[in-house]
C-alpha positions as CSV (number, residue, x, y, z in Angstrom):
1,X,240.6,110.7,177.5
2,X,238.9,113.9,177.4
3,X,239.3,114.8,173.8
4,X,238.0,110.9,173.3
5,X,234.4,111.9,175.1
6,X,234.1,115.3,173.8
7,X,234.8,113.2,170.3
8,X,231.8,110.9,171.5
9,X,229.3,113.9,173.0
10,X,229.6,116.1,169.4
11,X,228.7,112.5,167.7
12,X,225.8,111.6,169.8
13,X,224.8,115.4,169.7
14,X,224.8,115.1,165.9
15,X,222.7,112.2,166.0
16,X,219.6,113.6,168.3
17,X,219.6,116.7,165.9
18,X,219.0,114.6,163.0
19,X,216.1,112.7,164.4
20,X,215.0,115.3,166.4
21,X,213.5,118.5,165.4
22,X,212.8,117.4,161.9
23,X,214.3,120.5,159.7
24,X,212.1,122.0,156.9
25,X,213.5,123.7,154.1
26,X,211.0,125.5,152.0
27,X,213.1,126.4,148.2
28,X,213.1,129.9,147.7
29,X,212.5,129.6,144.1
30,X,209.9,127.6,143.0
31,X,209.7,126.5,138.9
32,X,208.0,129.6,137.1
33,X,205.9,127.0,135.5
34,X,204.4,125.3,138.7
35,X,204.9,124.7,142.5
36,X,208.0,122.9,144.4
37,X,208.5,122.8,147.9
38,X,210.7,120.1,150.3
39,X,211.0,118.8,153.4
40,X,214.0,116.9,155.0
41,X,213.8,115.2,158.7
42,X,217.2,112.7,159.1
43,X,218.1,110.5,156.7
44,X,214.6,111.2,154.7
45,X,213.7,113.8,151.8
46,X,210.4,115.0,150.4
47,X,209.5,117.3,147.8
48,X,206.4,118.1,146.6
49,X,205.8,119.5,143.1
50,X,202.6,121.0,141.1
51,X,203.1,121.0,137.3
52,X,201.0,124.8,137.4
53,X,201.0,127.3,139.9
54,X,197.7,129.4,138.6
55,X,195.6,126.5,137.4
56,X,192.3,127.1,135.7
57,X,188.7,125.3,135.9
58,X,189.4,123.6,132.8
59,X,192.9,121.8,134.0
60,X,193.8,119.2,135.6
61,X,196.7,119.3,138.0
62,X,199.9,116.5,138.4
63,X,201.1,116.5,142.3
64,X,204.1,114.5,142.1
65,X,205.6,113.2,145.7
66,X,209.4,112.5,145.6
67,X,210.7,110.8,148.1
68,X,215.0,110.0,148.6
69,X,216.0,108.3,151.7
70,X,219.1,106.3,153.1
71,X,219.6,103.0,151.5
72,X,218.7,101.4,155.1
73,X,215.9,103.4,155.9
74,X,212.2,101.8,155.2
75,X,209.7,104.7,154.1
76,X,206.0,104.1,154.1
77,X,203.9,106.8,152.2
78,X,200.5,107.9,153.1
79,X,197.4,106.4,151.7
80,X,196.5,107.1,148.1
81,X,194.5,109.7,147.9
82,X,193.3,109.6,151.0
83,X,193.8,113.5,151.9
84,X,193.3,115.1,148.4
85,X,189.3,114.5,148.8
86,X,188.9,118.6,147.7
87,X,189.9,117.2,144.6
88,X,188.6,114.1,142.8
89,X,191.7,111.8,141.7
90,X,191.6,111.2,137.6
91,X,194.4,108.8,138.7
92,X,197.9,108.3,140.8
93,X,200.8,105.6,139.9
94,X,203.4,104.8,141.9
95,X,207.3,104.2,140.9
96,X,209.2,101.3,141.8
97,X,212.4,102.3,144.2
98,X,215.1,103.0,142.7
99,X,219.1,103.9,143.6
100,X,220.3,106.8,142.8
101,X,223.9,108.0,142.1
102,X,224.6,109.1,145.4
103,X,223.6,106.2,147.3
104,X,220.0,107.3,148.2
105,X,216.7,105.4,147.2
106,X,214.5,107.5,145.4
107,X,210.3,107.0,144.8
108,X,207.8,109.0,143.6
109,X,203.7,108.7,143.6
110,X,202.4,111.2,140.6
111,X,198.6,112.1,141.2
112,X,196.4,113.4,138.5
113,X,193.7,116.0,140.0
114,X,190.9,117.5,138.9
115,X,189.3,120.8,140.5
116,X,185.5,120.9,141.0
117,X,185.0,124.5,140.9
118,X,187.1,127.6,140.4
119,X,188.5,129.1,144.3
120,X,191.0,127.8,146.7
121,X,192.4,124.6,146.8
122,X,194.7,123.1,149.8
123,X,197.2,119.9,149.3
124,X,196.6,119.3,152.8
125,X,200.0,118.2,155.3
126,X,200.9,114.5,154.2
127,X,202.6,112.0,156.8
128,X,205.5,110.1,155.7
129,X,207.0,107.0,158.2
130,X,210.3,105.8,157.8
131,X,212.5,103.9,160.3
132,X,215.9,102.2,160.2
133,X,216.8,98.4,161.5
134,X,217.2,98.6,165.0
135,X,215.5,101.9,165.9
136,X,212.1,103.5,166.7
137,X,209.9,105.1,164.1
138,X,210.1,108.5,162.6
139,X,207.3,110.6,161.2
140,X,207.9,113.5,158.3
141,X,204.7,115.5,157.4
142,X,204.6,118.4,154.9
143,X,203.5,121.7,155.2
144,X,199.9,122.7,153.2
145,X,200.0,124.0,150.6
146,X,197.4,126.6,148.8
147,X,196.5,127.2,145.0
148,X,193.7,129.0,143.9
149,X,191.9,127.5,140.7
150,X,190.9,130.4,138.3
151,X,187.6,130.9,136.6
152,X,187.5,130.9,133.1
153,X,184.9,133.9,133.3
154,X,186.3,137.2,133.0
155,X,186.4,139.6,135.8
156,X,183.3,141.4,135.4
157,X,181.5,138.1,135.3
158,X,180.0,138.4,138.7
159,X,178.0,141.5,137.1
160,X,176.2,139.9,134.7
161,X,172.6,139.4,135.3
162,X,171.0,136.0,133.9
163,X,167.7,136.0,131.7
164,X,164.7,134.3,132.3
165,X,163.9,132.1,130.1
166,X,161.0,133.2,127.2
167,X,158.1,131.7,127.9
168,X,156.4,129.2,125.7
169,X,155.4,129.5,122.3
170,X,152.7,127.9,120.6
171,X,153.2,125.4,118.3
172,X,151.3,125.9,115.0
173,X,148.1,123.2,114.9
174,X,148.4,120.3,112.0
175,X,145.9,120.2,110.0
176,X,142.7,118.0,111.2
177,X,143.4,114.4,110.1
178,X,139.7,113.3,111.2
179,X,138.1,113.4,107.5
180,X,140.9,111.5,106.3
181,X,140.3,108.6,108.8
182,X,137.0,108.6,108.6
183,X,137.6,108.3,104.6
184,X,139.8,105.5,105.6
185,X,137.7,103.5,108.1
186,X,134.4,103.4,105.6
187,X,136.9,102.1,102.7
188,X,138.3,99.4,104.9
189,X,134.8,98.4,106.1
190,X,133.6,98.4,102.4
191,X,136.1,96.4,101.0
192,X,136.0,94.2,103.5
193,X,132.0,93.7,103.2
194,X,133.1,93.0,99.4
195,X,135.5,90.8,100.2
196,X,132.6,88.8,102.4
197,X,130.2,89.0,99.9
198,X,132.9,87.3,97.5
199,X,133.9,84.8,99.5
200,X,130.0,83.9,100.7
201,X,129.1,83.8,97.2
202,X,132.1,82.2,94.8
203,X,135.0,81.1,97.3
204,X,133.0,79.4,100.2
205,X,132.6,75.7,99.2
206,X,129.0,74.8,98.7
207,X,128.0,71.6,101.1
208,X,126.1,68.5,99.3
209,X,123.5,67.8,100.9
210,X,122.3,64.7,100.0
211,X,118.8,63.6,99.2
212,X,116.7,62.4,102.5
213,X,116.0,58.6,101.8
214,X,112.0,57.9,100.8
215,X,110.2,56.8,103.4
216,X,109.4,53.1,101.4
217,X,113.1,52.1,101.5
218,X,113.6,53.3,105.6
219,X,110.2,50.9,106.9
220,X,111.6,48.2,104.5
221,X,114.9,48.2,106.0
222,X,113.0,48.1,109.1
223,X,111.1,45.4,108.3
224,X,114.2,43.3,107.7
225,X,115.7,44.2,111.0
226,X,112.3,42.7,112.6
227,X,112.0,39.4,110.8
228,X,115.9,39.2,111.6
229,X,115.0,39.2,115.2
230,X,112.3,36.1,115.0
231,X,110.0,37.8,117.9
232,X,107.0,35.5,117.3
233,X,109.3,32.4,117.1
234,X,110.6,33.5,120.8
235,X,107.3,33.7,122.0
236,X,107.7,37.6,122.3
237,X,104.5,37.9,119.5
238,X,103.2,41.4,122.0
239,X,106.7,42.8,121.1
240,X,106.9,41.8,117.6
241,X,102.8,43.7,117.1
242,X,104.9,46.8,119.2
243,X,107.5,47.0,116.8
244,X,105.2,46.2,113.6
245,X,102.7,49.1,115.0
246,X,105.9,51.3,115.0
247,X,107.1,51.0,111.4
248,X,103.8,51.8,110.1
249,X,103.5,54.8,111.9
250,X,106.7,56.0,111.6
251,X,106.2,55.3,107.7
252,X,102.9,57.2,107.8
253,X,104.7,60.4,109.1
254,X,107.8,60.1,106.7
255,X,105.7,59.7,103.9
256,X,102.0,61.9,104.8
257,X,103.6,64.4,107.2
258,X,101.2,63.3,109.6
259,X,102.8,63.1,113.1
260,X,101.1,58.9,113.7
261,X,103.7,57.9,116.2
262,X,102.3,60.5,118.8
263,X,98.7,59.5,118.4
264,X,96.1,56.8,119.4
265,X,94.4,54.7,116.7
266,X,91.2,56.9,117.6
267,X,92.9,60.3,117.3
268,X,94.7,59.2,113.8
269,X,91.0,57.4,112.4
270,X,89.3,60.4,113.2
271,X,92.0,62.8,111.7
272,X,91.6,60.2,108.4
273,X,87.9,60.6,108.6
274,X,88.1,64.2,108.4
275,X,90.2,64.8,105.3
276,X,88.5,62.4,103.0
277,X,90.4,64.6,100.0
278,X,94.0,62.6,101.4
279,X,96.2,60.6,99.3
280,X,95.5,57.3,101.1
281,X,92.6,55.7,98.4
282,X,89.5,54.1,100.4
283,X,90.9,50.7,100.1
284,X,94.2,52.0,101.7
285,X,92.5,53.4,104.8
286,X,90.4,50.2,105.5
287,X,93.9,48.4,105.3
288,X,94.9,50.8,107.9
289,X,92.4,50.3,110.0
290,X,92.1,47.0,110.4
291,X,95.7,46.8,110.7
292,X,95.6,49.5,113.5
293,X,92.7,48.0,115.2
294,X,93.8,44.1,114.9
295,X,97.8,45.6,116.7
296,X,95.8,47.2,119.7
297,X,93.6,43.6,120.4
298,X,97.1,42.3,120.7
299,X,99.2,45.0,122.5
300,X,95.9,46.0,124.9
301,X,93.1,43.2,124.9
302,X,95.9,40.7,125.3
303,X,94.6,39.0,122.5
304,X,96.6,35.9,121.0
305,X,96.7,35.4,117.1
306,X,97.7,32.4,115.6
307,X,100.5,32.0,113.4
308,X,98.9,32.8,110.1
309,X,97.0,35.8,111.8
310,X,100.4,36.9,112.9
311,X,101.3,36.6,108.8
312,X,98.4,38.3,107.9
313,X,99.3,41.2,109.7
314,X,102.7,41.5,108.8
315,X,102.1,41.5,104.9
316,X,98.9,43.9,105.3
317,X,101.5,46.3,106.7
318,X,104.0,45.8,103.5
319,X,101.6,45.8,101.7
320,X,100.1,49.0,102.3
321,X,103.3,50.4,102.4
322,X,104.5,49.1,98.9
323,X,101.2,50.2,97.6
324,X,101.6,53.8,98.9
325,X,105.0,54.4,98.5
326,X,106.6,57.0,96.5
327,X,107.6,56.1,93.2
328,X,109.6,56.9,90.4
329,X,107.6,58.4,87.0
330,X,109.4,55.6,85.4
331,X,108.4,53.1,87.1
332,X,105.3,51.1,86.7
333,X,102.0,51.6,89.0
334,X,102.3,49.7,92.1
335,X,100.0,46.2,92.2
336,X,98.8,44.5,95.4
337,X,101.0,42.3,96.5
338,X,99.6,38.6,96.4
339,X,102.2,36.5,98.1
340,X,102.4,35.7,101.3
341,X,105.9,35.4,102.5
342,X,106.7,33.8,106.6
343,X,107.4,36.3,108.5
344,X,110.2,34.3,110.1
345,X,111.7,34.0,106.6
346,X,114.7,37.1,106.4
347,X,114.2,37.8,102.9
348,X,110.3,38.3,103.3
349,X,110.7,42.3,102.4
């Protein structure tokens, strides 16, 4: 019975020293081309490599994490980059598990770094957890481990005293361009005055004007438009002397150039009296004035003509303006007009 629990005490002895203490074992001999260094607690293996041991500004480094553990023990690695922030991370991959020959699980996690500046560098301590069905968890963290990134300077670098820059030189002044754009501007504004000129003279279409209508045919129409109406036959006979009145004066102005719808019969008889050398003849200008004088009985005095008064009156007025009327050099010399059309009748002009 004794040599069974001396049997059971080594065991259970053998046991707490795996999980306990956590045993480091730093190799001796690292790779001559880089760093290697591993640590062991129980039933869990890390190493920790570094492709170069004397890196330089201009490399990057690989830190590859290898981790072997029993086929029942769960390992959980530390954060991704999450303690290499000295360095900035080009990139890191992970390996699926894998079994090895003797039994073990194997993963790695292969980090590509990249020094800032040339000095010393630390791959900080890095916590690994593992644990095992049935029992509590187990932490395994690494050592640090130092590099020093070398300059690419040499070694009397530091000596070296930097310049200042020259100061500024002046830039040789281009030629004046201001004759040339003056040149420039005085051609564009005379070819495009040219091009006005041109355009005013040959290309711009010219507007026909036509003719202004003689002053004959515009009372005559009117004329028309007033026997059309029938005043007189409405009893409107004041109206009908109005409008009568009108087209003679209106005629007067077209055709003389004297303004006659802006004055009295006194003003325009006295203006007529004074410029005996007008082209009204003396038989034309007693027309006139009776015709003038005869309208204002009816349109002032309240006077009321009969019906062949009212006639009378109309065809002194075409008559006078027949008889006065511009005409052609073709044409024969106007007569006096003898008949005596009704003034109600709409062909009477």
């Amino acid at each position: 019975m004794r040599g069974i629990g001396f049997i059971v005490l080594a065991a259970w002895a053998l046991v707490l020293a795996g999980c306990g203490g956590g045993k480091k074992d730093e190799q001796p001999a690292p790779s001559p081309a880089g760093l290697e260094k591993t640590f062991e607690r129980g039933p869990v293996k890390v190493t920790v490599r570094l492709d170069k041991k004397e890196p330089t500004i201009a490399d990057r480094l690989q830190l590859e994490l290898e981790v072997v553990s029993d086929e029942d023990v769960k390992v959980t690695m530390p954060p991704a980059g999450a303690e290499l922030s000295s360095f900035g991370v080009v990139d890191y991959t992970t390996s699926q598990p894998e079994l090895t020959r003797e039994g073990k699980v194997r993963q790695t996690r292969t980090y590509v770094l990249e020094p800032f500046l040339s000095g010393k560098y630390e791959i900080p301590p890095l916590a690994f957890t593992f644990v095992r069905k049935g029992e509590p968890e187990h932490t395994l963290e690494t050592e640090a481990i130092g590099i020093e990134v070398k300059s690419l300077l040499p070694e009397d670098a530091k000596n070296l005293d930097i310049h200042d820059i020259a100061g500024p030189v002046d830039l040789p002044k281009p030629p004046s361009k201001a004759p040339a754009i003056v040149l420039s501007i005085l051609l564009a504004l005379g070819l495009a005055a040219g091009a006005w000129w041109y355009w005013r003279n040959h290309w711009r279409p010219r507007q026909f004007v036509p003719p202004p209508r003689p002053a004959h045919e515009i009372a005559f129409d009117e004329l028309r438009d007033l026997i059309a109406e029938d005043l007189p036959g409405s009893g409107q006979i004041k109206a009908f002397y109005q409008r009568l009145s009108a087209i003679l004066r209106r005629y007067i102005e077209n055709r003389f150039g004297v303004h006659a719808p802006g004055q009295t019969t006194e003003e325009f008889l006295s203006w007529q009296s004074r410029h005996a050398d007008s082209a009204l003849e003396s038989r034309h200008q007693a027309l006139l004035t009776q015709f003038l004088k005869h309208c204002d009985l009816v349109k002032f005095a309240e006077l009321q003509p009969s019906e062949a008064e009212i006639q009378k009156t109309f065809d002194a007025c075409k008559a006078f303006i027949l008889e006065t009327r511009v005409q052609d050099p073709q044409e024969a010399p106007a007569q006096p007009s003898t008949s005596t059309p009704t003034v109600a009748t709409s062909d009477a002009v």
